[in-house]
C-alpha positions in Angstrom: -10.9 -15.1 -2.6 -7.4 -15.0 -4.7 -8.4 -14.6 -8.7 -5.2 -14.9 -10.5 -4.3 -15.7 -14.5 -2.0 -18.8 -13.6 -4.5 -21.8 -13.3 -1.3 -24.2 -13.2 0.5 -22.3 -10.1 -0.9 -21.9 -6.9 -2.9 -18.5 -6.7 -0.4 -16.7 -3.9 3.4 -16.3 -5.3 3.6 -16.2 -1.4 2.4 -19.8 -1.3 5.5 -20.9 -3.9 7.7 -23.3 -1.6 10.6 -20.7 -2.2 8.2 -17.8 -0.5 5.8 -19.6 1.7 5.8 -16.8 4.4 8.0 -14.2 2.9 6.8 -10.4 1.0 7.3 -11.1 -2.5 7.2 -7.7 -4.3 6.8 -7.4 -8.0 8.2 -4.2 -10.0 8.0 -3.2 -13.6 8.3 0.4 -15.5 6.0 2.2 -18.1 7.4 4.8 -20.2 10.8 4.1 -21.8 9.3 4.4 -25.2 8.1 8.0 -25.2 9.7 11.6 -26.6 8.6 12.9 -23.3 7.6 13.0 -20.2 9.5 10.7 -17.0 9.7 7.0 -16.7 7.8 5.5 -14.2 8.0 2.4 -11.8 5.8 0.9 -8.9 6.7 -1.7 -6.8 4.0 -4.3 -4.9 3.5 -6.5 -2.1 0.2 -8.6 -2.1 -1.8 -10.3 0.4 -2.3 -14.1 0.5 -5.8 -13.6 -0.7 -6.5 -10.7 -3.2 -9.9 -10.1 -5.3 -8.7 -8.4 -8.5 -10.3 -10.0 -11.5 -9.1 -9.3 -14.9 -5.7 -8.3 -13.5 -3.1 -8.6 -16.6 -0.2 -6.9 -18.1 -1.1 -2.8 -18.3 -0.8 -3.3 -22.0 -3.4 -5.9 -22.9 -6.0 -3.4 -20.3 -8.9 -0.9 -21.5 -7.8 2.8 -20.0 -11.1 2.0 -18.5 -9.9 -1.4 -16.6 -6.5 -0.2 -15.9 -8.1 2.5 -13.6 -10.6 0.3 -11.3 -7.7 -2.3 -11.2 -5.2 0.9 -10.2 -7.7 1.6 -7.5 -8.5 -1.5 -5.7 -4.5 -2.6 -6.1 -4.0 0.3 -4.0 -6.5 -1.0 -1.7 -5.9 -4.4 -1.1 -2.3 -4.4 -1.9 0.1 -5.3 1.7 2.3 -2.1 0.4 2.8 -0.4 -3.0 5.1 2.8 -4.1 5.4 4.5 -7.0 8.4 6.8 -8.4 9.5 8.3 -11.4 12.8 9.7 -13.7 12.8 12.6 -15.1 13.4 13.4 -18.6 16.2 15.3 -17.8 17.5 12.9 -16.0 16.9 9.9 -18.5 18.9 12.3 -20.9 21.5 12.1 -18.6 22.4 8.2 -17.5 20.1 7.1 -20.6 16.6 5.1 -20.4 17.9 1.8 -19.3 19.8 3.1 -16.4 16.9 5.6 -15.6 14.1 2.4 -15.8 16.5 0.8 -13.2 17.1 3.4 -11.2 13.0 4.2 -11.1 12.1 0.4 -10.2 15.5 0.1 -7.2 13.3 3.8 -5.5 9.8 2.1 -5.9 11.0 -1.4 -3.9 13.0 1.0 -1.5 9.8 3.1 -1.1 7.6 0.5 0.1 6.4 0.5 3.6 7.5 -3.2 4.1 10.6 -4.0 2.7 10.2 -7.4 0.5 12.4 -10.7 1.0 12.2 -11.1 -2.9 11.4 -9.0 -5.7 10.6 -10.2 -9.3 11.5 -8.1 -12.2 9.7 -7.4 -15.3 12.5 -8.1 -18.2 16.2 -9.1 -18.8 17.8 -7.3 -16.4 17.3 -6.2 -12.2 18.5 -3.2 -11.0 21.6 -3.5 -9.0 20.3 -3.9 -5.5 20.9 -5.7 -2.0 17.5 -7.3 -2.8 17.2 -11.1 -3.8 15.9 -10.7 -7.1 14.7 -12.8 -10.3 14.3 -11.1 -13.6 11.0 -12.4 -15.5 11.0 -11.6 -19.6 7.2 -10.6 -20.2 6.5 -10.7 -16.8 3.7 -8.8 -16.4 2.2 -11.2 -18.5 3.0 -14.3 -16.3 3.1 -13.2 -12.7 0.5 -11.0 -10.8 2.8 -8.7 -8.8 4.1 -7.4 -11.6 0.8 -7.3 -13.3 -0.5 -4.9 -10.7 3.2 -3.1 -10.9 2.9 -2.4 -14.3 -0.7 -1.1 -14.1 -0.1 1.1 -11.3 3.3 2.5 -13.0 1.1 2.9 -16.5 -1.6 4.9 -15.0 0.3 7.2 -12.6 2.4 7.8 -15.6 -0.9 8.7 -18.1 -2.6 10.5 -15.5 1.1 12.8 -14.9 0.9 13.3 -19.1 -2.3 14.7 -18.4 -1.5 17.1 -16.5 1.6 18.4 -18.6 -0.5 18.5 -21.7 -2.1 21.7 -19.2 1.1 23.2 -19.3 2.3 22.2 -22.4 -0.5 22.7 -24.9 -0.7 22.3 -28.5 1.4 18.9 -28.3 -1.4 16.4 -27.6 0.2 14.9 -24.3 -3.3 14.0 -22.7 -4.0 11.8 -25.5 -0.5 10.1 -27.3 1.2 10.5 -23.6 4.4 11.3 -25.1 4.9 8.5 -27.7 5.9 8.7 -31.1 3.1 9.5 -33.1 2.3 11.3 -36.2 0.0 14.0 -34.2 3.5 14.4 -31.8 6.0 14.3 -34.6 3.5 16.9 -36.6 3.7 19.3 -33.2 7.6 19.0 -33.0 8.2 20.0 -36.3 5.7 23.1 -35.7 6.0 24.1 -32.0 10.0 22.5 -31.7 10.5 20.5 -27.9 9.6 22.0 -24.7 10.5 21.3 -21.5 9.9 17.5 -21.1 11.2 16.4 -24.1 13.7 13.9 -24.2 16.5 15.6 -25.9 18.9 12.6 -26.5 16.2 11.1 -28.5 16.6 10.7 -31.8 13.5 12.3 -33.2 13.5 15.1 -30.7 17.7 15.7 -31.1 16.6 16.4 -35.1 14.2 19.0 -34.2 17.2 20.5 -31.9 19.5 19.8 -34.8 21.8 17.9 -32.0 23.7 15.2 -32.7 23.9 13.5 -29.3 22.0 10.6 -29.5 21.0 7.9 -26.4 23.0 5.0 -26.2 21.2 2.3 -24.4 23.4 0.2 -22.1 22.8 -2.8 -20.3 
């Protein structure tokens, strides 16, 4: 049994005329919004049949959902892989170029490599891969509905484990995002480690001045 959230297309993206036969992976990112902590990507593969109801963008999931869904993807997927980008490294070649970079290590980190790969957003990495870019994606194509819940989780679950080595900044619960609880402990405890220094908020407490440029 194949459940999947597009009644008017046929239930396998494998059974599209364009990819009858071929592994059609899907990849998407989580992450590029926080003061700290890496971004993450996954990539996937799966079957011709899959059972994984309520799949959906990571976004519009309970925490609750995301992990059962994270779990059986895993099992049932043909291949999956998951990498990440450090904040140092985002500081660096900026969170664009990191997200890309993330997403072109997940797709070459799957067991099987895929004949297509659809790409949450604007913009695929640069790649040998054929490749189609899909604006709210996850949203619209299950692939990258299970890449984007696998990337979110791996990602939440990693937070939680800094905020053991990084107390007193409330990682476990606002994952690195900007919230008033995470503004309120940079102020008082200034960035550590994992902070994402050419970020504006976090480059004030630093009293730098250089700031992320985004490039496409």
């Amino acid at each position: 049994m194949t459940v999947s959230m597009f009644a008017e297309l046929p239930f396998c993206i494998a059974e599209w005329p364009d990819h009858r036969g071929q592994l059609v992976a899907g990849t998407d990112e989580a992450g590029r919004g926080p003061l700290a902590g890496s971004v993450f990507a996954a990539a996937v593969i799966l079957p011709e049949r899959y059972n994984l109801p309520g799949l959906n963008d990571s976004k519009k999931l309970s925490e609750r959902k995301r992990n059962l869904l994270y779990d059986q993807i895993r099992e049932q997927a043909v291949a999956f892989a998951i990498a990440e980008v450090s904040a140092e490294e985002i500081d660096r070649i900026n969170i664009f170029q990191a997200s890309m970079q993330a997403m072109h290590t997940a797709a070459q980190s799957l067991r099987l490599q895929p004949d297509h790969v659809y790409v949450d957003g604007n913009h695929c990495p640069r790649w040998a891969y054929r490749s189609t870019a899909l604006v709210k994606g996850d949203s619209r194509l299950d692939c990258i509905a299970a890449a984007s819940i696998l990337a979110k989780v791996a990602r939440d679950r990693a937070m939680d484990e800094l905020d053991q080595l990084y107390p007193g900044y409330g990682f476990a619960k606002h994952k690195g995002y900007p919230t008033a609880a995470h503004f309120k402990a940079l102020q008082e405890l200034g960035a550590c480690a994992i902070h994402r220094r050419s970020y504006a908020p976090v480059a004030a407490v630093l009293g730098t001045t250089e700031l992320q440029i985004q490039t496409a």
